[in-house]
C-alpha positions as a printed NumPy array, in Angstrom:
array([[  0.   ,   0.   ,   0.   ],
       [  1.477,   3.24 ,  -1.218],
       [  2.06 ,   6.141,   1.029],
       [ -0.982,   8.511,   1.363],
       [ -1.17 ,  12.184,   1.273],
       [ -2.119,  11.94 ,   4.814],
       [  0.464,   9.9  ,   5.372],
       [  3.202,  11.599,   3.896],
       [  2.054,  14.859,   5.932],
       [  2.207,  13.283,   9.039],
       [  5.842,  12.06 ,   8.572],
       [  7.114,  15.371,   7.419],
       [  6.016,  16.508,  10.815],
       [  8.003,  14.154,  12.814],
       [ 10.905,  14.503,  11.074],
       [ 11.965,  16.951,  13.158],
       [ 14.053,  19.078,  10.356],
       [ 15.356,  21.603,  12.558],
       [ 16.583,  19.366,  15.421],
       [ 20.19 ,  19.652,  16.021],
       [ 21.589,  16.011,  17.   ],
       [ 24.466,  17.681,  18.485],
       [ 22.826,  19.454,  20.895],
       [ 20.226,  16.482,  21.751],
       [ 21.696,  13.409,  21.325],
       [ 22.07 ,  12.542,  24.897],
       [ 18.501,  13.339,  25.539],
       [ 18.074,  10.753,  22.526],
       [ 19.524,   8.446,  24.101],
       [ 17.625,   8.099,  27.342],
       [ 14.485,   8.377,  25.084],
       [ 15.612,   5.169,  23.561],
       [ 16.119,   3.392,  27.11 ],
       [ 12.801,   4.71 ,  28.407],
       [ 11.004,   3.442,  24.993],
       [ 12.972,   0.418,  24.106],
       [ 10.85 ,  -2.552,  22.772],
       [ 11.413,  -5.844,  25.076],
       [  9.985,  -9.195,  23.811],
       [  6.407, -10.237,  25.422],
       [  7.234, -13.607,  24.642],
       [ 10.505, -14.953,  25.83 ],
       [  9.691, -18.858,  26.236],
       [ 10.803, -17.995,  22.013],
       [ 14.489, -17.484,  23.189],
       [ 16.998, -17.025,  26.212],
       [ 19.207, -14.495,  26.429],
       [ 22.466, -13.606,  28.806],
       [ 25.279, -11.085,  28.567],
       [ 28.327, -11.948,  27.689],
       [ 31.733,  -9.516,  27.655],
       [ 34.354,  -9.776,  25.018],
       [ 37.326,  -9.874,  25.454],
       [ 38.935,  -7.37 ,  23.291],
       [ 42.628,  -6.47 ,  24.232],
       [ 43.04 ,  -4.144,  27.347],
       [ 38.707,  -3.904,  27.506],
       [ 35.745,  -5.987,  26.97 ],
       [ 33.063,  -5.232,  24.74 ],
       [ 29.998,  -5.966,  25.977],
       [ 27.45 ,  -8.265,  24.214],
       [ 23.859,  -9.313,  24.194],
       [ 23.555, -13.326,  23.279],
       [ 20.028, -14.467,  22.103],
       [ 19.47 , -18.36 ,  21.29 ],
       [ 16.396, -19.435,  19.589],
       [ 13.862, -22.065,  21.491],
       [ 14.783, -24.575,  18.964],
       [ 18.152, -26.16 ,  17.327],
       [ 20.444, -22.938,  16.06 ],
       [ 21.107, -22.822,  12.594],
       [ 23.517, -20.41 ,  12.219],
       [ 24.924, -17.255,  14.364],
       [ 24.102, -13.906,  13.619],
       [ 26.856, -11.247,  14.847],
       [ 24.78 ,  -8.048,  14.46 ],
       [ 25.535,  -4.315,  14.629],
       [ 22.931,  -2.069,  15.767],
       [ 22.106,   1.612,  13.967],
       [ 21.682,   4.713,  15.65 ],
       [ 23.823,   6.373,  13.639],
       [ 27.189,   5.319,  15.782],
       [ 25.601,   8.446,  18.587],
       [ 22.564,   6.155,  19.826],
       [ 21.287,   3.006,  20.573],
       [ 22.519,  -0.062,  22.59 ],
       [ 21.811,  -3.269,  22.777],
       [ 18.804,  -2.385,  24.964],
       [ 17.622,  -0.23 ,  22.113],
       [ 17.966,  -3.65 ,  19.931],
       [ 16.283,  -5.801,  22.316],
       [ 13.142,  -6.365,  20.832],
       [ 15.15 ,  -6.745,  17.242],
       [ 17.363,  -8.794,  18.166],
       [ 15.048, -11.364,  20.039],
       [ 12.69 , -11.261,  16.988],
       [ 15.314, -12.078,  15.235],
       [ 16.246, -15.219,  16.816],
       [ 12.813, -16.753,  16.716],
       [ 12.271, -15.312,  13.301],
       [ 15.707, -17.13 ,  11.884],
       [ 16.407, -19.815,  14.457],
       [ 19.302, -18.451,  14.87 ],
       [ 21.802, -17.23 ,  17.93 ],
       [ 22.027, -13.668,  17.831],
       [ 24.941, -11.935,  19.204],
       [ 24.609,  -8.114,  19.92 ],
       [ 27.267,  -5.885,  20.182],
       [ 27.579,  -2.787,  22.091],
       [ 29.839,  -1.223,  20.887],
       [ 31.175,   2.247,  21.845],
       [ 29.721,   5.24 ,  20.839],
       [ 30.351,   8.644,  19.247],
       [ 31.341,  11.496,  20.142],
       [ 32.543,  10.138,  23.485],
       [ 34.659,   7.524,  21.325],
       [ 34.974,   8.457,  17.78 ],
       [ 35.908,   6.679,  14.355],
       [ 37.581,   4.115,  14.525],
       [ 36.613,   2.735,  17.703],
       [ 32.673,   1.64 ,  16.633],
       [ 34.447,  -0.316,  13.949],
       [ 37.504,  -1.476,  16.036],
       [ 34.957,  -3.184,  18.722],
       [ 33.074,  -4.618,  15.85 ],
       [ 35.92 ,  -6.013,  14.389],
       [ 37.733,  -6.992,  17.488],
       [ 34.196,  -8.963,  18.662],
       [ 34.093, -10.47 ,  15.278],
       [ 37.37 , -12.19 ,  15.597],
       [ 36.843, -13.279,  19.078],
       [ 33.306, -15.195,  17.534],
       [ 35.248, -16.806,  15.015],
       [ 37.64 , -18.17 ,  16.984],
       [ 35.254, -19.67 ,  19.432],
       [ 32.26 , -20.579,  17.111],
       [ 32.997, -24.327,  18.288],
       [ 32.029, -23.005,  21.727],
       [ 29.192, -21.279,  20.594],
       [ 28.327, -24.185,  18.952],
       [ 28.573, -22.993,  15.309],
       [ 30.927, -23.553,  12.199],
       [ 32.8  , -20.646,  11.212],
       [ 31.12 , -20.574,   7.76 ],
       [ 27.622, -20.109,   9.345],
       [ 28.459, -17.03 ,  11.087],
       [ 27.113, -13.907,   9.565],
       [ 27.687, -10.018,   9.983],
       [ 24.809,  -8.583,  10.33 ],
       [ 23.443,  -4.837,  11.135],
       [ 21.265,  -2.17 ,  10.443],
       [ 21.502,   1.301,   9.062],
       [ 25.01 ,   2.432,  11.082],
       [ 25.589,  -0.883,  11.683],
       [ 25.39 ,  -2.433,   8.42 ],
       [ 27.765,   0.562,   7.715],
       [ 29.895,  -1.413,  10.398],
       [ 29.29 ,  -5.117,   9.37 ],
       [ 30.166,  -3.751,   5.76 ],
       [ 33.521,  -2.34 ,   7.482],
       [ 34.164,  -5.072,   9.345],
       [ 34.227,  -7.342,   6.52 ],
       [ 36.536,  -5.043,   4.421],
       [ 38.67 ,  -4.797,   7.461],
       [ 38.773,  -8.848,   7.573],
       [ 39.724,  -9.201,   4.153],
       [ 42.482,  -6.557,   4.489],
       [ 43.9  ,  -7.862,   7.96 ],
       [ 43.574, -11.71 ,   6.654],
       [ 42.675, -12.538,  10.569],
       [ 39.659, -14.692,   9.922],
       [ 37.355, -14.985,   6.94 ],
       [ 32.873, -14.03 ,   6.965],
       [ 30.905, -15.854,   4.372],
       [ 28.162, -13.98 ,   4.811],
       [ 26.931, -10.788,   5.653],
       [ 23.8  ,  -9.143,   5.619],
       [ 23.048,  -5.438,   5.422],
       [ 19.796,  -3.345,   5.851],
       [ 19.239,   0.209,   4.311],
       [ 23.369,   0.486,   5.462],
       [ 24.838,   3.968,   5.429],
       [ 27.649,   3.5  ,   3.426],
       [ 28.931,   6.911,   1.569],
       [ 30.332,   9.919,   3.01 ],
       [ 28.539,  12.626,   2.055],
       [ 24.475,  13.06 ,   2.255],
       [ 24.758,  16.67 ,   1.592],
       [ 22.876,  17.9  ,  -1.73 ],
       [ 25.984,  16.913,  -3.913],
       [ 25.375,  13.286,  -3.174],
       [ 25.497,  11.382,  -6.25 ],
       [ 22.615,   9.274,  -5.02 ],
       [ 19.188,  10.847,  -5.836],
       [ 17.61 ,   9.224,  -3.31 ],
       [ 19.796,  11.756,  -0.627],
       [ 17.496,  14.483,  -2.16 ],
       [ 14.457,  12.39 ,  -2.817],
       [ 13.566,  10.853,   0.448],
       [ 16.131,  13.43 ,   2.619],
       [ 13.651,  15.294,   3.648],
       [ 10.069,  14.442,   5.618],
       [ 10.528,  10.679,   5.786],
       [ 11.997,  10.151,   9.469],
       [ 15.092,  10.253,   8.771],
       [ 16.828,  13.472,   7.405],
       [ 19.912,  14.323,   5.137],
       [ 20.584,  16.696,   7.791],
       [ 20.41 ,  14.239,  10.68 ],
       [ 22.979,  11.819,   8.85 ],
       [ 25.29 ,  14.598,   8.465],
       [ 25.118,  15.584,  11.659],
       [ 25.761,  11.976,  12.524],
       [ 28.37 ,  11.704,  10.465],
       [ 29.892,  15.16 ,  12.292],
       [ 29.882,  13.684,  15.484],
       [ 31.581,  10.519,  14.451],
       [ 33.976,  11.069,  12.808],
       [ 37.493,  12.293,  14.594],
       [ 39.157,  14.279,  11.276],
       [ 37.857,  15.102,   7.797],
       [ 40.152,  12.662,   6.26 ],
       [ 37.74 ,  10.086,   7.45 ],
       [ 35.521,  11.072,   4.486],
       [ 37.373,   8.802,   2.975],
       [ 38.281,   6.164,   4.631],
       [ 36.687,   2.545,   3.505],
       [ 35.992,   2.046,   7.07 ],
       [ 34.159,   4.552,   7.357],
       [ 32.542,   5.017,   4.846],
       [ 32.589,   1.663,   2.37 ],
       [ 31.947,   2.734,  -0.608],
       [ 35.732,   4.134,  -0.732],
       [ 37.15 ,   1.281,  -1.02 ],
       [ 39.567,   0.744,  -3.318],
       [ 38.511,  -2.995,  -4.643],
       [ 35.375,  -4.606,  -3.683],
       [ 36.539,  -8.244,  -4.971],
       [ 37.021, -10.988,  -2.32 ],
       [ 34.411, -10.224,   0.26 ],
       [ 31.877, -12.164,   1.686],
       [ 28.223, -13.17 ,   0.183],
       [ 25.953, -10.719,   0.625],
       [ 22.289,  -9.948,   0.994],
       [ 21.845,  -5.994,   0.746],
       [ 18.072,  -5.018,   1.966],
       [ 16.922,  -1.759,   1.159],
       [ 13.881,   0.826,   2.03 ],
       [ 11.845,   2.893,  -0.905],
       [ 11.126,   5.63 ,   0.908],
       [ 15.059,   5.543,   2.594],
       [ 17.647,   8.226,   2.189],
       [ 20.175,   5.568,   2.348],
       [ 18.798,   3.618,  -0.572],
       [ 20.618,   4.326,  -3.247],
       [ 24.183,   4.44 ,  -1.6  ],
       [ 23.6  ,   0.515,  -0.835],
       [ 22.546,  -0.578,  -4.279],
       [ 24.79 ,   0.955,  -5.605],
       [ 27.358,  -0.844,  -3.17 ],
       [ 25.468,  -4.261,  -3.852],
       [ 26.603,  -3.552,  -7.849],
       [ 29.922,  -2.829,  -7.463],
       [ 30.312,  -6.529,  -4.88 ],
       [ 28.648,  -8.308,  -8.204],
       [ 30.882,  -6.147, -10.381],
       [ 33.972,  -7.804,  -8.696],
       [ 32.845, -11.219,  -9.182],
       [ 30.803, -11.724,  -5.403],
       [ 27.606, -13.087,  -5.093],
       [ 24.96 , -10.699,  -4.158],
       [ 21.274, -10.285,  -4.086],
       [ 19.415,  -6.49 ,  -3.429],
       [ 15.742,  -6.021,  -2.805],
       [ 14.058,  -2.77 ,  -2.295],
       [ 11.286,  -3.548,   0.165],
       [  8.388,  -1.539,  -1.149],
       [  6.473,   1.37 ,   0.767],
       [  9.482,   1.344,   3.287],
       [ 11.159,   3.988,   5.183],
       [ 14.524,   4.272,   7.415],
       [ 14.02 ,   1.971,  10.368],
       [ 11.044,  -0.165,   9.307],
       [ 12.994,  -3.317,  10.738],
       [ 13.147,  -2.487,  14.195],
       [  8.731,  -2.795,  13.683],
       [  6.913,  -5.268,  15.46 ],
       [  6.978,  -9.014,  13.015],
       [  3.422,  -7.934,  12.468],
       [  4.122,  -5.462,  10.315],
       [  4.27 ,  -6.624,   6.28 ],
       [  7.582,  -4.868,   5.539],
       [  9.548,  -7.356,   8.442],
       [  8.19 , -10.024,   8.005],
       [  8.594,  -9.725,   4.247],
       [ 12.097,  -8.653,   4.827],
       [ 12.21 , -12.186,   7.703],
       [ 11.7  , -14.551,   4.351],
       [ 14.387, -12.645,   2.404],
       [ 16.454, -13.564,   5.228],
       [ 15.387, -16.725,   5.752],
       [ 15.641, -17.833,   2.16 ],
       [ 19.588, -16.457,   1.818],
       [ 20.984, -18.191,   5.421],
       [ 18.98 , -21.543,   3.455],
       [ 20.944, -20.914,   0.749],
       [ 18.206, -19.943,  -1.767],
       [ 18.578, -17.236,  -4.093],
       [ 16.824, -15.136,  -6.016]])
């Protein structure tokens, strides 16, 4: 079902256009705690915390295992745009997830911007993906059926992580899967994605807010263009892992991660990209009853099965 008039007046309302992030994001974030989504059904998974250890610190994560046998692990990155959320944020996610897949579910909190800024959101991510592949025979997984996952900022970081795998040579993801990722550096009006200007304005989320985002993460210009940071830099996109690249119509962010999809299958990777119709930024955290996730729950499902479109 299209987006109505009505509709479309409404969002433009709560996108908030002349918010400044900088100024708020704390209060964001204890917004988030107060209206984070918990599971009303937990008998569908248990959950624990569990620290990594990463060096001189642990990063803290969020482990949720499905009711049933596990058929794969999902390491997953939460959005927020590397300034909010947690794993709290994620909870309701993130235990969907697990009875949606039947999969384990590992959450990572990783630190936050501008308190810690780029690298260390992709340094955690990285550093707590190499700790899961080298135990996957305790978590009861093969390394080949563990898959970077994330949303928005953090499919910006699974889609770093990966890169940063490949260049390191530490340990190898098969998989990854990324939804409506923020993956360029720039979301100002001389993007070269039209869907920057298209959908940057009065659907949620705002060309402004990314930037502003991106402002507060990032420690030095030069970041702009680091693949990293911002993957779409990168200087070859050949050897990286399968990928299943979900995307929003109605998504600023759109554009930026087709277009990454097309340059993986440019350099010879296997890749599928939907567009989930009637979409905008952030549909996935949504209860399962909505049509968008639980459409999007098949995609996945079909891809960690091994089917393809």
């Amino acid at each position: 079902m299209a987006i109505s008039k009505a509709m479309r007046a409404a969002l433009g309302l709560l996108s908030y256009p002349e918010i400044d992030v900088k100024k708020t994001y704390l209060v964001e974030r204890e917004i988030q705690k107060l209206l984070s989504r918990r599971s009303k059904n937990p008998s569908l998974y248990r959950t624990w915390e569990h620290p990594i250890p990463c060096g001189v610190r642990n990063v803290p994560a969020r482990i949720f295992t499905p009711a049933g046998p596990c058929k794969a692990l999902l390491l997953f990155f939460h959005g927020g745009g590397w300034v909010t959320g947690t794993v709290d944020s994620y909870d309701g996610v993130c235990s969907d997830m697990a009875a949606m897949t039947g999969c384990t579910v590992v959450s990572v909190d990783y630190r936050l911007a501008p308190e810690h800024r780029f690298p260390a959101a992709p340094e955690d991510c990285y550093a707590a993906a190499r700790e899961v592949f080298r135990c996957a025979g305790l978590l009861g997984v093969r390394q080949e059926d563990i898959v970077l996952t994330g949303d928005s900022a953090g499919g910006n970081l699974a889609a770093a992580v990966s890169l940063m795998a490949r260049d390191r040579g530490e340990f190898r993801p098969h998989r990854q899967i990324l939804i409506y990722p923020a993956l360029s550096g720039d979301h100002s009006e001389n993007s070269p994605y039209p869907s920057v200007r298209e959908n940057g304005a009065g659907y949620l989320l705002t060309s402004r807010r990314v930037q502003d985002y991106l402002e507060l993460y990032r420690s030095s210009d030069s970041d702009l263009t680091n693949p990293y940071f911002a993957p779409l830099n990168a200087a070859s996109f050949s050897d990286l892992p399968d990928t299943l690249l979900i995307t929003a119509e109605y998504c600023l962010l759109r554009d930026e991660g087709e277009a990454y999809g097309k340059r993986l299958q440019e350099a010879g990777g296997r890749v599928e990209i939907h567009r989930i119709p009637d979409a905008l930024h952030g549909y996935f955290s949504l209860p399962v009853r909505f049509a968008q996730v639980r459409r999007t729950y098949e995609i996945i499902n079909r891809f960690l099965e091994g089917s393809h479109d």
